[in-house]
N, C-alpha and C positions, 0 to 999 in steps of 0.2 A: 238344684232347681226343684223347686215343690207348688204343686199345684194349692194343696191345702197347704200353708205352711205348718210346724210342728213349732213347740214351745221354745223361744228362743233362748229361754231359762227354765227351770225346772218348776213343773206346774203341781204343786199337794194335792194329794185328795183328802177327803172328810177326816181320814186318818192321821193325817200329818205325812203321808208319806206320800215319797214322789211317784206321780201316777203317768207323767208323759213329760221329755224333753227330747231334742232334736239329735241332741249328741249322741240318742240312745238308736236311732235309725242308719245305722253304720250296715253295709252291704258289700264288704270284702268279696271277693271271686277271682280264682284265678284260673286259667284254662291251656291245657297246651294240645295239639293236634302235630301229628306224624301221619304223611303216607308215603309210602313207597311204590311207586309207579314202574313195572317191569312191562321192558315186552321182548318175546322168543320167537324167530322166524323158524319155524320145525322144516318148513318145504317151501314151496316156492308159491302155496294156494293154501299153504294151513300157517297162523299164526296163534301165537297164546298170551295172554296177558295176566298178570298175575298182580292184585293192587292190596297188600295188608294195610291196613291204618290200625292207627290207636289214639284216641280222644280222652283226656283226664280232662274234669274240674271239679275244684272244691272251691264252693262258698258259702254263703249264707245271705237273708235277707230277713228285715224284719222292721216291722215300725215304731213309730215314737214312746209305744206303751212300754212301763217296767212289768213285770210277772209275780205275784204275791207266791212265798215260797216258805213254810212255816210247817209244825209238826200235825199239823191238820189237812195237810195241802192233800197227804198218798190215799186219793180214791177207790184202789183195786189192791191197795196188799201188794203192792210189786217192791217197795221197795220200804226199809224202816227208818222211819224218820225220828227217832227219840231223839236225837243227837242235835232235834234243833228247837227253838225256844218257842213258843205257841204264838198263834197272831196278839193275842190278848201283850204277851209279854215283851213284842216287838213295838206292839203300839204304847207302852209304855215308857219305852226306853228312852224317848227324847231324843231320835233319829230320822232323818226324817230318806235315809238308803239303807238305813236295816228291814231283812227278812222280803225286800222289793228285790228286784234282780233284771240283770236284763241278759235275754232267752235268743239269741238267734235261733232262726229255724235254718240247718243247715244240712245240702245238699251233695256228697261226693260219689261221682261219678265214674266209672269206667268202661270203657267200650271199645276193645280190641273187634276187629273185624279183618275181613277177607274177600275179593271181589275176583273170581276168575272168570275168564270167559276165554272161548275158543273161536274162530274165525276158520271156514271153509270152505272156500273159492272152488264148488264142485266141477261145473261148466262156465260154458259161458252165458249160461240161462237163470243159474241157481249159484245161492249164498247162501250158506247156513250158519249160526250162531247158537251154540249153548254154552251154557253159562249156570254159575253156581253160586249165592252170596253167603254166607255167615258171619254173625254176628253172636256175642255172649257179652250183654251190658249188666253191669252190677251196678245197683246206686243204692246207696246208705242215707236215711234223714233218720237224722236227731233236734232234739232244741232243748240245751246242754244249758244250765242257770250258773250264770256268772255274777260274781259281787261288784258293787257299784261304790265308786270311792264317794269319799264327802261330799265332793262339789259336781255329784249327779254324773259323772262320767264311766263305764265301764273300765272295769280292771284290765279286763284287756279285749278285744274285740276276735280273738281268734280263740276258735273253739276247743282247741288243744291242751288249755293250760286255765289253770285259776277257774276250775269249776266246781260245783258242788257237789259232795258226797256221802250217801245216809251213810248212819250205823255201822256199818260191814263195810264200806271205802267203795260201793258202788254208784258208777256218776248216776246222779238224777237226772230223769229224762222227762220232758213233757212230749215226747214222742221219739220211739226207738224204731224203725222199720229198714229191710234188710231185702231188696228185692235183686233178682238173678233174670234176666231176661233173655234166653236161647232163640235165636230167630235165625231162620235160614230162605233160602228162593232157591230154585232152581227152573230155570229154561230153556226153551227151544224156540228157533225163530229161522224162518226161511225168508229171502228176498227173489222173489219171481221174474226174470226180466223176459214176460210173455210174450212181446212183440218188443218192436225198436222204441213205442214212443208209450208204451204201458209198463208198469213195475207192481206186482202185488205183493204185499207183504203178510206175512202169517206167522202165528206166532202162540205160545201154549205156556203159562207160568206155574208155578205151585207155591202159594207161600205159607210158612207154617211159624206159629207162634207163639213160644211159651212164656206163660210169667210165673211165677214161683217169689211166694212173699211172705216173711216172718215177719209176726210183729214179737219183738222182742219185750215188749210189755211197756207202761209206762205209768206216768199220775193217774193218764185218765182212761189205759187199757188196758187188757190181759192178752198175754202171752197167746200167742195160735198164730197156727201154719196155714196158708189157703193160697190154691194154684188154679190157673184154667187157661187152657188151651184154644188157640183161633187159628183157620186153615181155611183159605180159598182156592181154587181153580181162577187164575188171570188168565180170559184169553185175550187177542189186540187182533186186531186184521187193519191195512192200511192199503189206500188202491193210489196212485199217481198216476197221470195222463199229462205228455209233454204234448203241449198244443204247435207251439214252433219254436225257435231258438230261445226265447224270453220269458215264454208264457207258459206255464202249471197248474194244472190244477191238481187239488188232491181230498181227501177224505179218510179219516183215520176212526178207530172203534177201539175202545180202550174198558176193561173194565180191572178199579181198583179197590184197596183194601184199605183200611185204617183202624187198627186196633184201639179196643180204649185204653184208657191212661193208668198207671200200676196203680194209681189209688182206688179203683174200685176193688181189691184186694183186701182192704183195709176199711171202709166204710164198710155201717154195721147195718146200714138202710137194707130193710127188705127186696132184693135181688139186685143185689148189686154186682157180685160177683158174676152174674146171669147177664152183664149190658152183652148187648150185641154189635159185633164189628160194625162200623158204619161201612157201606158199600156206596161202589156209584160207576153207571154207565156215562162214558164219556166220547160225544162225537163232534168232532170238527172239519169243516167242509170249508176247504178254501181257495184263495187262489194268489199265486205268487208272479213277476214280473222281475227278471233281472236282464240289467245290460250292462258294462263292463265300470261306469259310475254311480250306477244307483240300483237301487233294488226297492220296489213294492211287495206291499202283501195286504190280502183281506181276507180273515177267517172268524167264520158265523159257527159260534157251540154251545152247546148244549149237555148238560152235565146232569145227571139223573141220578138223586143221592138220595140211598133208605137208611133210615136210624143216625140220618145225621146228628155227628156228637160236637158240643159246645159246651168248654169249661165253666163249671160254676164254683161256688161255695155253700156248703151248706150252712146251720143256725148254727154250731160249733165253730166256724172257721173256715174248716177242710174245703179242701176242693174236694169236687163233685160233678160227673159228667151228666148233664142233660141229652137225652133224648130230644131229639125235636123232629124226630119223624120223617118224612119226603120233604124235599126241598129241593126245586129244580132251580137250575141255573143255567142259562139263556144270555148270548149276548153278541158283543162283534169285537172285533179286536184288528185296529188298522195300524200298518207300520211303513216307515219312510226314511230310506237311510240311503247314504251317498258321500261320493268324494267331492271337494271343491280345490278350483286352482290352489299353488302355491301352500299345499300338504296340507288344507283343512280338511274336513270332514262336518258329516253332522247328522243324526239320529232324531226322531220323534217317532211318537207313538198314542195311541188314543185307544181306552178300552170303554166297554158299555158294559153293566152286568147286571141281569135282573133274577133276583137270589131269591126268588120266591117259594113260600112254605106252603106246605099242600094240606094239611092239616089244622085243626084245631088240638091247642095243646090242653091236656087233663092236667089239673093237679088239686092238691090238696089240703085242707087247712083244717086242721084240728079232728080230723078223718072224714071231712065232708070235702066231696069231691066239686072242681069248679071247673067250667071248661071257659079257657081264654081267648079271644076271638086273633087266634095268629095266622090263621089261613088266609093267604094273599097280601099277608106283609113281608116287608125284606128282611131277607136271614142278617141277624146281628154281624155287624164287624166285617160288614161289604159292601165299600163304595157303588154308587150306580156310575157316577165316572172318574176315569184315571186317564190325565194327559201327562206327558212326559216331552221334554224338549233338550237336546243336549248340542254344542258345538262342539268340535276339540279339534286342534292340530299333533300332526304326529311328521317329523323326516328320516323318520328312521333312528337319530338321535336324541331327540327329545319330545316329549309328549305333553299337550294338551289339554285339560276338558272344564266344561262351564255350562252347567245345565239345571233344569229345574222340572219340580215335578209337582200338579196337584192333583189333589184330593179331593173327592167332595164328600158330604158330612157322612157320617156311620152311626147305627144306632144302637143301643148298650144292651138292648131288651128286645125280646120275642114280641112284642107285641106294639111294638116303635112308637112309645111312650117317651124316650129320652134317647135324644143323640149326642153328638160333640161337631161342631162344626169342619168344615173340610178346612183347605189349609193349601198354602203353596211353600216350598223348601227349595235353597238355593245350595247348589253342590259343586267343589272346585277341587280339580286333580291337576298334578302336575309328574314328573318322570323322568328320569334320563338313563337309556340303555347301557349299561354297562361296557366294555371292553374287555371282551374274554377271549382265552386261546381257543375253545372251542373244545378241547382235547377230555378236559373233566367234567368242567362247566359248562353246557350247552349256551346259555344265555343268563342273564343277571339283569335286575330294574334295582332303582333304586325309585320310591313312590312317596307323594306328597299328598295327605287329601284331607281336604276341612270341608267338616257335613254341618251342612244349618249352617251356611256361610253368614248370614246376617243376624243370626244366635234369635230368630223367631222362638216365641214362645208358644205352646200349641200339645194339641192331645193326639199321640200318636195312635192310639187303636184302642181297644178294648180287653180289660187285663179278665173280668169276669162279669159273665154273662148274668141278667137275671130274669126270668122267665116276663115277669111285668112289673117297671115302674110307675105305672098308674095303678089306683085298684081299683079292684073286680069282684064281685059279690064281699067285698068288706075287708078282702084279702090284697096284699101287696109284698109283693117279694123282696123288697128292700131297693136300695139305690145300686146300678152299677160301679164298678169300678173303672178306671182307664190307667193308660201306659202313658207318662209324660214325656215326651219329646226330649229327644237329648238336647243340650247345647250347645253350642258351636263349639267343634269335635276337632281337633289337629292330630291327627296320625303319621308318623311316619316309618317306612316299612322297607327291607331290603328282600326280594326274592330272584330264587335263583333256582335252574334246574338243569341236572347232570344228568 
């Protein structure tokens, strides 16, 4: 499925050589995830929980274009290319996939991690929790040139094998980077139960975060080491008041972290290495309704974000974090879920969200500076409404569900020049609980579920941001990009847990 379609035969350029076919947008991935879920009763008011995971993927993506690769190509001296024939003498050859190539840009992944936390049932007044996380993610990008047979097809589409190599038998690289990511938390957290129908919650985080990033060197880089370091103080406080058997109210104060993305390690823009964690105060004030077949809720929040970050791309390609400064986000969030006769059920849900930017954004065109008029427009790539509507049956033996969800439009640009329209999607699950002794395997599903039931075609969100698609003093950032909507999706899944 392609929004632009790509060349459904191989397209030449001026050169005779093939410059875009579809064959060539091949996006292999493959991913596997482990956790291990432990828990330890130590006493009868302390318990511990201990959850290591580990997440691999390796793939790649890349578009319709082939990649010119010829003894003129090594920009920086990183690598010697004699051993290949000059563009001049590729364009002569009467070929029209020599000295062209097709380049995935590929991503492998690693990310062992560790989640413990301790549980401490002091009184009958006080709970205490602390807790520990780490984490040590590596992830490797390259974009490894591979040869392209006759009929415009790649030799092979997996990065591993049939790549190119200068002089000395080292792979060419149009991007070599090596990043290490140490990150850890650690917290404290007491629950208060100060009276019979009040519970305050309090709570103290530390999160710390390193990125450490080699660039290995490449066509169009030079070799260097650059690291930097991000650390906040989280604190949370949350109050609850039971009004009578049904009725809750509550208020929570959250403040969190978001590091930016490992590539400002590697862009050469003036302070990049310098972004600043984006931050944000988070309150929600609300109130909940349960009775024994349904449960309401209505919570009004407010999200207070400084140096809000939003993926871009720069003029090279790369991605590139934007700055977009304050951005508050305001809104309401209602929920409505319940049992019906004869083992049905059924959930809805309705959000509001007004994603507003506090600021006017500066930038830049040829070093004269523009200021954009973004102040009191909606932050890119946030619906103002989201309904959700789901039925399902469940008897314990088999399950259920058939629901839908819209969207309304999102817009690609700071300055809501260009959106993509909203959208509704139809979703079907179906299940059947296993029969286990209980004795290894606690429980087992075996799960059915097709996404995009009626294989809608539609733009799922925003892949890169760009400050403005209209222009502005003579200046225009380019067009956004967007995420296409998958197709109607068939999965089927077995899970089980011991």
């Amino acid at each position: 499925r392609k929004f632009d379609p790509y060349p459904s035969t191989p397209a030449l350029g001026s050169n005779g050589k093939l410059s875009s076919y579809y064959e060539l947008a091949q996006n292999p991935f493959q991913t596997f995830t482990g956790v291990l879920n432990t828990q330890f009763k130590l006493a009868d008011n302390l318990s511990l929980s201990v959850i290591p995971y580990y997440f691999w993927g390796n793939g790649s993506g890349v578009n319709s274009s082939s990649y010119a690769l010829n003894r003129g190509s090594n920009q920086n001296g990183v690598f010697d290319l004699s051993n290949l024939p000059t563009a001049a003498a590729y364009n002569a050859d009467g070929s029209s996939t020599t000295g062209v190539y097709y380049r995935p840009s590929r991503t492998q992944t690693w990310r062992p991690g560790i989640t413990t936390k301790l549980n401490w049932d002091v009184n009958d007044e006080h709970s205490v929790q602390v807790g520990y996380w780490y984490e040590r993610a590596r992830q490797s990008q390259t974009q490894p040139f591979i040869r392209l047979k006759s009929n415009g097809k790649p030799e092979s589409i997996q990065p591993d094998s049939d790549y190119m190599v200068d002089a000395n038998g080292n792979e060419i690289q149009g991007r070599d980077r090596y990043t290490v990511t140490p990150a850890q938390k650690v917290w404290a957290q007491d629950t208060w139960y100060f009276a019979p129908d009040w519970t305050l919650v309090g709570g103290l985080a530390f999160m710390n975060v390193e990125r450490e990033g080699t660039n290995h060197g490449s066509l169009t880089e030079r070799p260097e080491k650059r690291d930097q370091t991000y650390n906040k103080l989280l604190p949370n406080v949350g109050l609850k008041y039971q009004l009578d058997e049904r009725d809750q109210l509550f208020y929570s104060l959250s403040r969190n972290m978001r590091v930016p993305q490992n590539y400002v390690l590697y862009d050469p823009g003036t302070g990049s290495i310098d972004s600043k964690p984006e931050t944000s105060w988070n309150h929600e004030l609300g109130w909940r309704y349960t009775e024994q077949d349904m449960t309401l809720a209505a919570t009004l929040f407010y999200l207070q974000f400084k140096d809000r970050q939003v993926s871009s791309k720069d003029v090279n390609g790369d991605f590139a974090d934007i700055n977009a400064g304050a951005v508050d986000n305001s809104g309401l969030e209602l929920e409505w879920s319940g049992l019906l006769p004869h083992h049905f059920n059924y959930y809805t849900s309705y959000t509001y969200t007004r994603a507003k930017q506090k600021d006017d954004l500066t930038v830049f065109n040829n070093g004269a500076a523009i200021e954009l008029p973004t102040s009191g427009k909606q932050f890119t790539n946030v619906p103002k409404n989201m309904l959700a509507a789901n039925i399902g049956y469940d008897d314990g033996s088999y399950y259920g569900t058939f629901g839908a969800k819209l969207t309304s439009k999102l817009y690609g640009d700071l300055t809501n020049d260009e959106s993509i329209p909203g959208r509704t999607i139809f979703n079907l699950g179906a299940g059947i609980y296993l029969p286990v002794d209980k004795k290894i395997v606690k429980d087992a599903t075996l799960r059915l579920n097709v996404d995009n039931l009626f294989d809608k075609e539609y733009l799922d969100g925003v892949y890169t941001t760009k400050t403005n698609a209209g222009t502005y003093s003579g200046f225009r950032d380019g067009d956004p990009a967007y995420i296409v909507g998958v197709e109607r999706t068939v999965t089927v899944s077995l899970e089980a847990n011991f």
